[in-house]
N, C-alpha and C positions, 0 to 999 in steps of 0.2 A: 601082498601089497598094502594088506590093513594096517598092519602094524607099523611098516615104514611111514605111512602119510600120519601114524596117529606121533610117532617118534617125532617130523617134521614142523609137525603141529604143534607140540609140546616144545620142541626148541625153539620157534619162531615166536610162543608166548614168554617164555623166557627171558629170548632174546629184547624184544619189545619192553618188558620190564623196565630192563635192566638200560637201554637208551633214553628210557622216556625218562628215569630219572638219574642215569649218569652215574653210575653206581660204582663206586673205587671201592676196591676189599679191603684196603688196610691205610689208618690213618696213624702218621705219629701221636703219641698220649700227650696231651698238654704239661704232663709232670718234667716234659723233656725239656720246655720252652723257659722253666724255671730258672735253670742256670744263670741264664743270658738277660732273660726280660722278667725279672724280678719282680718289679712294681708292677709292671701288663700282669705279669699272674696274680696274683695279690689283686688286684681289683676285678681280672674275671673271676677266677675262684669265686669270688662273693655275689655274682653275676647270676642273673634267670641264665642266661646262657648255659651257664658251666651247671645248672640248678632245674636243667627241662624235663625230668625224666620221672615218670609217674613214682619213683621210688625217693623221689627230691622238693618233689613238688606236693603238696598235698591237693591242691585244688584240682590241679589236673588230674591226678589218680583219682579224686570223685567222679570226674565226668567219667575217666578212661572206662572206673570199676562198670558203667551204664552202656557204655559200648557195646552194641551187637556184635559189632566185628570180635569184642575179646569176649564175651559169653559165648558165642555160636563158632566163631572160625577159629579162637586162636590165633587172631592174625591182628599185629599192632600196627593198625592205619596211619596213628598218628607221628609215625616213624621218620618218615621223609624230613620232617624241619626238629621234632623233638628228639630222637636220636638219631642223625644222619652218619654220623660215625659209626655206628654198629659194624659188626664185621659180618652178619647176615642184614643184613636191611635188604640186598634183593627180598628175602625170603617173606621180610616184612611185607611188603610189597607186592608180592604175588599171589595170586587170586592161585587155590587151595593149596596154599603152602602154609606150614602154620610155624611163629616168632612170636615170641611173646619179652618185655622188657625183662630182663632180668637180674636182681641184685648180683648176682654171682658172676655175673659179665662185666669185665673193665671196660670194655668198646661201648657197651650200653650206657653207662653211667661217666661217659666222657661228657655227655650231652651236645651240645654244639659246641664242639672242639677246634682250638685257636689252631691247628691245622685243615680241617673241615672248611673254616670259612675264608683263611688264606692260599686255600688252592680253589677257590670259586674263581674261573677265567672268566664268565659272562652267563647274564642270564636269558633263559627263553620264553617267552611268551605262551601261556598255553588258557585253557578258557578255565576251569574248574582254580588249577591254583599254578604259578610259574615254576618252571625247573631253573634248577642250579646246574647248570653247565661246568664240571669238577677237570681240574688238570689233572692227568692220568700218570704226573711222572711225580714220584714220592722226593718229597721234604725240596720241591722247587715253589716256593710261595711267592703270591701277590702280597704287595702293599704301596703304597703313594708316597714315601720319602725318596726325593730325588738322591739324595745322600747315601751313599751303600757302604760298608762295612764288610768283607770278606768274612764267612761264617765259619768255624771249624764243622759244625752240626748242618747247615742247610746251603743250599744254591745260595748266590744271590736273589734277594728277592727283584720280583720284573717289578718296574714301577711304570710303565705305562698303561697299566691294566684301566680302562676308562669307569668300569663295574665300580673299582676299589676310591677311585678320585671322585666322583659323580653321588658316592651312596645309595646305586643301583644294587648292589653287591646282597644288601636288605630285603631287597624285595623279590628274591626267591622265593622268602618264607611267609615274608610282613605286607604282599602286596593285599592279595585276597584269597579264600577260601570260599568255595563253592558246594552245597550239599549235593545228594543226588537229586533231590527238587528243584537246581536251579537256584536256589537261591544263594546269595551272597553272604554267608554266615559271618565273618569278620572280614572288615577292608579297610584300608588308609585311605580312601577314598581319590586315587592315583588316577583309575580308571586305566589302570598300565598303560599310563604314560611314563615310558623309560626315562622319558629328561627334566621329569618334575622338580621337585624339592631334594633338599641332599639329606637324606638322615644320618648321616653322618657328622655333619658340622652340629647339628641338634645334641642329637645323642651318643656322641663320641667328641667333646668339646675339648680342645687344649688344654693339657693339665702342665703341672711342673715335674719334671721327673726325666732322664732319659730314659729314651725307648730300648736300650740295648747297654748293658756293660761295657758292649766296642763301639757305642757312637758315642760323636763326641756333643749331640744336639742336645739341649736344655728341658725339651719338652717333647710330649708323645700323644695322643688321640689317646683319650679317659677309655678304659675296657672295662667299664664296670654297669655300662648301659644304662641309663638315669633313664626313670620310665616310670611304670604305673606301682611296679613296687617300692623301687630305693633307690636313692641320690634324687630325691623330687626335686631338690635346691636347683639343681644344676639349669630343670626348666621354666623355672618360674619367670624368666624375662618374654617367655613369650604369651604369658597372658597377666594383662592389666586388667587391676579394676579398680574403677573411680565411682563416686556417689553424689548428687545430682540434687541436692536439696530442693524441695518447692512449700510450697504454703500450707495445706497440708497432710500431702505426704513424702516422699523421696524415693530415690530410682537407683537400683545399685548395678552399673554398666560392667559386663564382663566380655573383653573383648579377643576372642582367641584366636591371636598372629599365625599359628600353626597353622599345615599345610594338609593338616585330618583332623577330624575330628579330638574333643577332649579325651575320650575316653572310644576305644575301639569294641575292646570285647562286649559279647551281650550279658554275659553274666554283671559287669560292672557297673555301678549307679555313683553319681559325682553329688555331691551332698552342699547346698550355700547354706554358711547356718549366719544367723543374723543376729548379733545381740546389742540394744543400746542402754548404755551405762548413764544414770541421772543421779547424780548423789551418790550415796552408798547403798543405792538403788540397781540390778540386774532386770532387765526386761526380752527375755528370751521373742524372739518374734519367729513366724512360723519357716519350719525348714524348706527348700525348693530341693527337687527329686532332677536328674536329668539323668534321663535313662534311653537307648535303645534296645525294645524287646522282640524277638521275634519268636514266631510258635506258629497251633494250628486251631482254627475257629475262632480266632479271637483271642487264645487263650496260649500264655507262656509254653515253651518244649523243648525238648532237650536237641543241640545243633545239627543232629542226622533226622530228626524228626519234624523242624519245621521248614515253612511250607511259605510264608511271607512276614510281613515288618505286620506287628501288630501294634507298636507304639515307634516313636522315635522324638523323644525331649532332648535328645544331646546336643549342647555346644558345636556345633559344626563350623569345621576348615574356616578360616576367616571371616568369624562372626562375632559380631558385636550382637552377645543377647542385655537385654534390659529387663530387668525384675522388680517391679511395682510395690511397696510397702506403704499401705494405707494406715501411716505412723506420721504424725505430726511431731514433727522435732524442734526442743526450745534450746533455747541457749544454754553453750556449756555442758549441750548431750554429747557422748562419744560416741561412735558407732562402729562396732567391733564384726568386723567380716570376714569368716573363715568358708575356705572353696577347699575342700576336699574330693574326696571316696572311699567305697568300699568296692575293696575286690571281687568281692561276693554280693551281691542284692541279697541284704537281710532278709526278704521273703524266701529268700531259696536257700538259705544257711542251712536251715531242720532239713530241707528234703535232701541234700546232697550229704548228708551228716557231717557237717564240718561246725559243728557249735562251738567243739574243742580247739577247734584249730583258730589259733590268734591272730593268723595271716588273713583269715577269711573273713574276721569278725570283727578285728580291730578298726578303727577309722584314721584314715591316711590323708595326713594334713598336709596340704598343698602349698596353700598361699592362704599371709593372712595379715592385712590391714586395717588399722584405726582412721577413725576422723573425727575429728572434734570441730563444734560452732560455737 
Protein backbone atom coordinates (compact mmCIF):
# COMPACT_ATOMS: atom_id res chain seq x y z
CA UNK A 1 0.00 0.00 0.00
CA UNK A 2 3.23 2.28 0.74
CA UNK A 3 4.39 2.48 -2.41
CA UNK A 4 0.97 3.05 -4.17
CA UNK A 5 0.02 6.19 -1.88
CA UNK A 6 3.84 7.42 -2.22
CA UNK A 7 3.33 6.97 -6.34
CA UNK A 8 -0.22 8.98 -5.70
CA UNK A 9 1.49 11.44 -3.89
CA UNK A 10 4.17 12.12 -6.25
CA UNK A 11 1.63 12.35 -9.19
CA UNK A 12 -0.73 14.74 -7.42
CA UNK A 13 2.58 16.93 -6.86
CA UNK A 14 3.25 16.94 -10.22
CA UNK A 15 0.10 17.24 -11.33
CA UNK A 16 -0.37 20.44 -9.13
CA UNK A 17 2.74 21.76 -10.78
CA UNK A 18 2.15 21.59 -13.64
CA UNK A 19 -2.00 23.47 -13.33
CA UNK A 20 -0.76 25.93 -10.94
CA UNK A 21 1.37 27.28 -13.90
CA UNK A 22 -0.29 25.85 -17.09
CA UNK A 23 2.45 24.29 -18.45
CA UNK A 24 2.42 23.62 -22.50
CA UNK A 25 5.46 21.16 -23.68
CA UNK A 26 6.06 22.70 -26.90
CA UNK A 27 6.05 26.25 -28.25
CA UNK A 28 6.71 27.30 -31.91
CA UNK A 29 10.39 29.11 -32.06
CA UNK A 30 10.00 32.77 -32.88
CA UNK A 31 12.45 32.13 -35.86
CA UNK A 32 9.07 30.74 -37.50
CA UNK A 33 7.16 34.15 -37.13
CA UNK A 34 9.99 35.78 -39.22
CA UNK A 35 8.62 35.09 -42.55
CA UNK A 36 5.43 36.72 -42.21
CA UNK A 37 6.03 39.61 -39.31
CA UNK A 38 9.37 40.74 -40.36
CA UNK A 39 9.40 44.04 -38.62
CA UNK A 40 7.43 42.36 -35.19
CA UNK A 41 10.75 40.28 -35.36
CA UNK A 42 13.19 42.74 -35.88
CA UNK A 43 12.07 44.82 -33.01
CA UNK A 44 11.49 41.69 -30.51
CA UNK A 45 14.77 40.17 -31.34
CA UNK A 46 16.33 43.36 -29.97
CA UNK A 47 13.65 42.98 -27.06
CA UNK A 48 14.44 42.21 -22.99
CA UNK A 49 11.82 39.88 -23.96
CA UNK A 50 13.53 37.77 -26.67
CA UNK A 51 16.97 38.82 -24.13
CA UNK A 52 15.51 37.22 -20.42
CA UNK A 53 17.60 34.34 -20.02
CA UNK A 54 20.58 34.50 -17.50
CA UNK A 55 22.77 33.52 -20.58
CA UNK A 56 21.30 37.02 -22.39
CA UNK A 57 21.01 38.99 -19.72
CA UNK A 58 24.00 39.82 -17.58
CA UNK A 59 22.40 41.50 -14.74
CA UNK A 60 20.24 38.82 -14.09
CA UNK A 61 22.71 35.87 -14.28
CA UNK A 62 24.30 38.13 -11.21
CA UNK A 63 21.54 37.79 -9.21
CA UNK A 64 20.55 34.06 -10.60
CA UNK A 65 24.70 33.17 -10.04
CA UNK A 66 23.44 34.06 -5.73
CA UNK A 67 20.44 32.06 -5.92
CA UNK A 68 19.98 29.24 -3.35
CA UNK A 69 17.75 27.57 -5.44
CA UNK A 70 20.57 27.25 -8.33
CA UNK A 71 23.56 26.63 -5.68
CA UNK A 72 21.56 23.98 -3.52
CA UNK A 73 18.70 22.61 -5.72
CA UNK A 74 19.56 22.90 -9.33
CA UNK A 75 16.27 24.23 -9.86
CA UNK A 76 15.74 27.63 -11.95
CA UNK A 77 12.99 29.41 -10.11
CA UNK A 78 13.10 32.21 -12.02
CA UNK A 79 11.64 30.08 -14.94
CA UNK A 80 8.02 30.72 -15.02
CA UNK A 81 8.27 34.66 -16.63
CA UNK A 82 12.15 34.30 -17.69
CA UNK A 83 12.10 31.18 -19.63
CA UNK A 84 8.39 30.16 -19.97
CA UNK A 85 8.96 28.35 -23.21
CA UNK A 86 11.39 25.86 -21.92
CA UNK A 87 10.34 22.47 -22.93
CA UNK A 88 11.14 21.25 -19.34
CA UNK A 89 9.91 24.25 -17.25
CA UNK A 90 7.50 21.86 -15.37
CA UNK A 91 10.84 20.56 -14.23
CA UNK A 92 11.80 24.08 -13.35
CA UNK A 93 9.16 24.35 -11.36
CA UNK A 94 9.05 21.39 -9.26
CA UNK A 95 10.21 21.09 -5.95
CA UNK A 96 13.19 18.18 -6.00
CA UNK A 97 13.40 18.04 -9.71
CA UNK A 98 16.40 19.76 -10.91
CA UNK A 99 16.63 22.35 -14.65
CA UNK A 100 18.89 24.46 -14.89
CA UNK A 101 18.92 27.27 -18.04
CA UNK A 102 20.91 26.15 -20.52
CA UNK A 103 23.07 27.54 -23.61
CA UNK A 104 22.59 24.31 -25.47
CA UNK A 105 18.79 24.45 -25.12
CA UNK A 106 16.92 26.34 -28.09
CA UNK A 107 13.41 26.37 -25.93
CA UNK A 108 15.69 28.04 -23.05
CA UNK A 109 17.08 30.82 -25.08
CA UNK A 110 13.67 31.55 -26.88
CA UNK A 111 13.01 33.66 -23.66
CA UNK A 112 9.63 34.97 -23.81
CA UNK A 113 8.65 33.86 -27.10
CA UNK A 114 6.11 35.66 -29.47
CA UNK A 115 4.34 32.30 -29.28
CA UNK A 116 4.47 32.01 -25.47
CA UNK A 117 2.74 35.29 -25.12
CA UNK A 118 0.22 34.98 -28.01
CA UNK A 119 -1.31 31.85 -26.71
CA UNK A 120 -1.72 33.52 -23.08
CA UNK A 121 -6.02 33.12 -22.95
CA UNK A 122 -6.22 34.83 -19.52
CA UNK A 123 -4.64 35.52 -16.51
CA UNK A 124 -5.24 34.11 -12.78
CA UNK A 125 -4.88 35.86 -9.82
CA UNK A 126 -2.79 34.13 -7.25
CA UNK A 127 -1.06 35.91 -3.99
CA UNK A 128 2.94 35.24 -4.21
CA UNK A 129 2.96 36.13 -8.05
CA UNK A 130 -0.04 35.59 -11.10
CA UNK A 131 -0.37 32.68 -13.48
CA UNK A 132 -0.62 32.72 -17.11
CA UNK A 133 -3.40 30.84 -18.05
CA UNK A 134 -1.73 29.25 -21.73
CA UNK A 135 -4.05 27.76 -24.66
CA UNK A 136 -3.19 24.13 -25.02
CA UNK A 137 -3.86 24.00 -28.76
CA UNK A 138 -0.55 24.74 -30.83
CA UNK A 139 0.07 27.70 -33.28
CA UNK A 140 -3.85 29.07 -32.49
CA UNK A 141 -2.85 32.60 -31.22
CA UNK A 142 -4.27 35.60 -29.48
CA UNK A 143 -4.12 39.18 -30.65
CA UNK A 144 -6.57 42.37 -30.89
CA UNK A 145 -6.77 43.27 -34.76
CA UNK A 146 -10.13 42.88 -35.73
CA UNK A 147 -8.90 42.50 -39.26
CA UNK A 148 -7.72 38.79 -39.99
CA UNK A 149 -5.77 37.38 -42.77
CA UNK A 150 -5.94 33.65 -43.29
CA UNK A 151 -2.35 32.20 -42.33
CA UNK A 152 -0.54 29.49 -44.26
CA UNK A 153 1.50 28.77 -40.82
CA UNK A 154 -1.11 29.52 -37.91
CA UNK A 155 -5.10 29.37 -36.92
CA UNK A 156 -6.69 32.54 -37.27
CA UNK A 157 -5.80 34.57 -34.54
CA UNK A 158 -8.99 34.98 -31.82
CA UNK A 159 -9.22 38.60 -31.37
CA UNK A 160 -11.61 38.74 -28.72
CA UNK A 161 -9.19 37.65 -26.28
CA UNK A 162 -10.04 40.77 -23.39
CA UNK A 163 -6.21 39.73 -21.73
CA UNK A 164 -4.68 40.89 -25.20
CA UNK A 165 -7.02 44.33 -25.69
CA UNK A 166 -7.07 45.53 -22.01
CA UNK A 167 -3.03 44.86 -21.48
CA UNK A 168 -3.82 42.44 -18.74
CA UNK A 169 -1.89 39.78 -20.89
CA UNK A 170 1.30 41.78 -18.82
CA UNK A 171 0.55 41.02 -15.80
CA UNK A 172 1.10 37.34 -15.52
CA UNK A 173 4.68 38.32 -15.19
CA UNK A 174 4.90 42.31 -14.47
CA UNK A 175 1.99 42.37 -11.83
CA UNK A 176 4.09 41.39 -8.58
CA UNK A 177 6.53 39.04 -6.95
CA UNK A 178 6.32 37.87 -3.57
CA UNK A 179 9.41 36.37 -1.58
CA UNK A 180 8.88 33.63 0.96
CA UNK A 181 8.86 36.53 3.60
CA UNK A 182 5.88 37.88 2.37
CA UNK A 183 7.16 40.55 0.94
CA UNK A 184 6.55 42.23 -2.27
CA UNK A 185 9.84 42.24 -4.00
CA UNK A 186 8.94 43.94 -7.33
CA UNK A 187 5.28 45.43 -8.25
CA UNK A 188 3.52 47.94 -10.77
CA UNK A 189 1.85 48.74 -7.97
CA UNK A 190 -1.77 47.44 -9.73
CA UNK A 191 -2.64 45.75 -6.45
CA UNK A 192 -4.20 43.10 -8.98
CA UNK A 193 -6.46 45.16 -10.04
CA UNK A 194 -7.14 43.23 -13.56
CA UNK A 195 -8.96 46.46 -15.12
CA UNK A 196 -6.20 49.06 -14.29
CA UNK A 197 -4.07 50.84 -16.82
CA UNK A 198 -3.29 49.29 -20.21
CA UNK A 199 0.48 48.42 -20.78
CA UNK A 200 -0.01 47.87 -23.71
CA UNK A 201 -1.06 51.28 -25.15
CA UNK A 202 2.26 52.51 -23.07
CA UNK A 203 4.46 50.11 -24.06
CA UNK A 204 3.48 48.67 -27.26
CA UNK A 205 2.66 52.23 -28.85
CA UNK A 206 1.64 52.38 -32.76
CA UNK A 207 4.43 52.32 -34.92
CA UNK A 208 4.56 52.43 -38.83
CA UNK A 209 4.93 49.14 -40.32
CA UNK A 210 2.51 46.43 -41.22
CA UNK A 211 1.92 43.77 -38.80
CA UNK A 212 1.96 40.77 -41.41
CA UNK A 213 3.19 40.50 -45.13
CA UNK A 214 -0.73 39.43 -45.76
CA UNK A 215 -2.35 42.45 -44.13
CA UNK A 216 -3.02 45.01 -45.71
CA UNK A 217 -2.99 47.53 -42.35
CA UNK A 218 -0.41 50.46 -42.09
CA UNK A 219 0.61 49.92 -38.79
CA UNK A 220 1.20 47.34 -35.88
CA UNK A 221 1.63 47.51 -31.78
CA UNK A 222 5.88 48.44 -31.49
CA UNK A 223 7.42 44.68 -30.16
CA UNK A 224 10.40 46.12 -29.05
CA UNK A 225 9.04 47.01 -25.28
CA UNK A 226 10.30 50.73 -24.45
CA UNK A 227 11.22 50.36 -20.80
CA UNK A 228 13.97 50.70 -18.41
CA UNK A 229 16.43 49.63 -20.82
CA UNK A 230 15.74 50.82 -24.69
CA UNK A 231 13.40 52.72 -26.78
CA UNK A 232 13.23 55.25 -23.52
CA UNK A 233 12.01 57.92 -26.36
CA UNK A 234 8.96 56.10 -26.69
CA UNK A 235 7.99 57.03 -22.86
CA UNK A 236 8.97 60.25 -22.11
CA UNK A 237 5.25 61.95 -22.71
CA UNK A 238 4.47 60.59 -19.68
CA UNK A 239 6.63 62.31 -17.34
CA UNK A 240 6.89 66.20 -17.36
CA UNK A 241 9.14 68.47 -15.95
CA UNK A 242 8.87 72.15 -15.40
CA UNK A 243 11.08 74.60 -13.09
CA UNK A 244 9.46 76.96 -10.84
CA UNK A 245 11.71 79.97 -10.35
CA UNK A 246 11.53 81.96 -6.91
CA UNK A 247 13.72 84.69 -5.43
CA UNK A 248 16.17 82.69 -4.10
CA UNK A 249 15.99 79.64 -5.04
CA UNK A 250 13.90 77.33 -7.72
CA UNK A 251 12.01 73.97 -7.68
CA UNK A 252 12.49 71.50 -10.36
CA UNK A 253 8.52 69.63 -10.58
CA UNK A 254 8.70 66.05 -11.87
CA UNK A 255 5.47 64.85 -12.49
CA UNK A 256 4.88 61.03 -13.33
CA UNK A 257 1.35 60.44 -15.40
CA UNK A 258 2.28 56.66 -15.25
CA UNK A 259 0.25 54.20 -13.67
CA UNK A 260 3.47 52.67 -11.28
CA UNK A 261 5.85 53.77 -10.18
CA UNK A 262 9.34 55.33 -12.22
CA UNK A 263 11.36 52.86 -11.78
CA UNK A 264 10.02 49.08 -10.34
CA UNK A 265 13.08 46.94 -9.68
CA UNK A 266 14.97 47.27 -6.29
CA UNK A 267 18.24 46.94 -7.86
CA UNK A 268 17.50 50.35 -9.85
CA UNK A 269 18.23 54.08 -8.81
CA UNK A 270 16.75 57.06 -11.10
CA UNK A 271 19.51 59.80 -11.02
CA UNK A 272 18.04 64.08 -11.47
CA UNK A 273 21.31 65.75 -12.42
CA UNK A 274 20.94 69.48 -12.40
CA UNK A 275 23.38 71.84 -14.12
CA UNK A 276 23.02 75.60 -14.65
CA UNK A 277 24.90 77.26 -17.31
CA UNK A 278 26.12 81.32 -16.55
CA UNK A 279 28.38 82.52 -19.28
CA UNK A 280 30.90 80.14 -20.25
CA UNK A 281 30.43 79.15 -16.84
CA UNK A 282 29.15 75.10 -15.79
CA UNK A 283 27.77 74.95 -12.30
CA UNK A 284 27.08 71.16 -11.57
CA UNK A 285 24.46 71.38 -8.59
CA UNK A 286 23.97 68.43 -6.35
CA UNK A 287 22.56 65.01 -7.83
CA UNK A 288 18.98 63.65 -6.32
CA UNK A 289 19.01 59.64 -5.72
CA UNK A 290 15.31 57.96 -6.02
CA UNK A 291 15.61 54.76 -5.06
CA UNK A 292 13.42 51.84 -3.60
CA UNK A 293 15.45 49.48 -1.28
CA UNK A 294 14.62 46.57 0.52
CA UNK A 295 16.72 44.09 2.70
CA UNK A 296 17.07 42.97 6.42
CA UNK A 297 17.87 45.16 9.68
CA UNK A 298 17.87 48.05 8.01
CA UNK A 299 20.39 46.99 5.69
CA UNK A 300 20.13 46.37 1.74
CA UNK A 301 19.68 41.98 0.63
CA UNK A 302 19.60 40.10 -2.00
CA UNK A 303 15.42 39.50 -3.10
CA UNK A 304 14.84 35.87 -1.42
CA UNK A 305 16.61 37.27 1.59
CA UNK A 306 14.79 40.36 2.39
CA UNK A 307 12.36 40.84 4.95
CA UNK A 308 10.68 44.70 4.48
CA UNK A 309 11.07 48.23 2.62
CA UNK A 310 14.15 49.73 4.14
CA UNK A 311 14.04 52.94 1.99
CA UNK A 312 11.65 53.99 -0.61
CA UNK A 313 12.51 57.72 -2.58
CA UNK A 314 10.87 56.54 -5.77
CA UNK A 315 8.62 58.75 -8.03
CA UNK A 316 5.39 57.03 -7.33
CA UNK A 317 2.18 56.22 -9.83
CA UNK A 318 0.93 59.72 -10.28
CA UNK A 319 3.13 62.00 -8.65
CA UNK A 320 4.04 65.21 -8.89
CA UNK A 321 7.58 65.08 -6.71
CA UNK A 322 9.18 68.69 -6.14
CA UNK A 323 13.00 69.08 -5.62
CA UNK A 324 14.37 72.13 -3.86
CA UNK A 325 17.64 73.88 -5.12
CA UNK A 326 18.87 76.35 -2.79
CA UNK A 327 20.42 78.19 -6.06
CA UNK A 328 19.69 81.68 -6.74
CA UNK A 329 19.20 82.14 -10.47
CA UNK A 330 19.99 85.52 -12.49
CA UNK A 331 19.28 86.47 -15.69
CA UNK A 332 20.27 84.80 -18.73
CA UNK A 333 21.03 81.50 -16.60
CA UNK A 334 20.07 78.28 -18.38
CA UNK A 335 19.16 75.40 -16.46
CA UNK A 336 19.97 71.97 -17.92
CA UNK A 337 17.81 69.06 -16.34
CA UNK A 338 18.76 65.46 -17.04
CA UNK A 339 16.25 62.45 -15.26
CA UNK A 340 17.78 59.51 -15.78
CA UNK A 341 19.06 55.84 -14.31
CA UNK A 342 21.04 53.23 -13.60
CA UNK A 343 20.05 49.72 -13.80
CA UNK A 344 22.25 48.77 -11.30
CA UNK A 345 22.70 51.04 -7.96
CA UNK A 346 26.31 51.94 -8.38
CA UNK A 347 26.69 50.70 -4.68
CA UNK A 348 25.97 47.22 -5.67
CA UNK A 349 28.01 47.16 -9.15
CA UNK A 350 31.33 45.66 -7.14
CA UNK A 351 29.21 43.20 -5.07
CA UNK A 352 27.35 41.66 -7.88
CA UNK A 353 30.58 41.85 -10.21
CA UNK A 354 29.12 43.57 -13.05
CA UNK A 355 31.93 46.65 -13.26
CA UNK A 356 32.54 45.23 -16.61
CA UNK A 357 29.42 45.10 -17.76
CA UNK A 358 28.19 48.42 -19.57
CA UNK A 359 24.51 47.63 -19.08
CA UNK A 360 24.89 47.90 -15.46
CA UNK A 361 27.16 50.75 -15.33
CA UNK A 362 26.25 52.97 -17.90
CA UNK A 363 23.67 55.88 -17.15
CA UNK A 364 20.57 55.73 -19.09
CA UNK A 365 19.24 59.11 -20.13
CA UNK A 366 15.63 59.50 -19.99
CA UNK A 367 14.61 62.91 -20.34
CA UNK A 368 16.23 66.07 -20.78
CA UNK A 369 15.26 69.80 -20.68
CA UNK A 370 16.63 73.44 -20.83
CA UNK A 371 15.30 76.75 -19.36
CA UNK A 372 16.54 79.89 -19.73
CA UNK A 373 15.46 83.58 -17.77
Amino acid sequence: MKPLLFILFFCSNLFSAAYANNIVSEYAPSKECKTCHSQIYDEFYSSMHANSTPQKDPIHASVWNRHPKNLKLNQYACGKCHTPAANNLDKMLTKGQKALPSADNATHQEGISCAYCHRIESIKLASKSNINVMSEVPKKYFGTTNSQVPSPFHDTVKTDNSAMKNGNVCVGCHSHKKNKHGLNVCSTNINNEMDGANCVSCHMPKVTGKPSALSQTKAHSFHGFPGAHQNLDMLTKYVDISLLREINNFKVNIDNQSSHALLLHPLRVAVLKVKVIRGDKEIALPEQYFKRVIGVNGKPAMPWLAKKEVANTMIQANEKRVVNYDFSLQKRDEVEVVLGWYLVNPKAVAKLNLSDEKVATQFMMFKQQSFTF
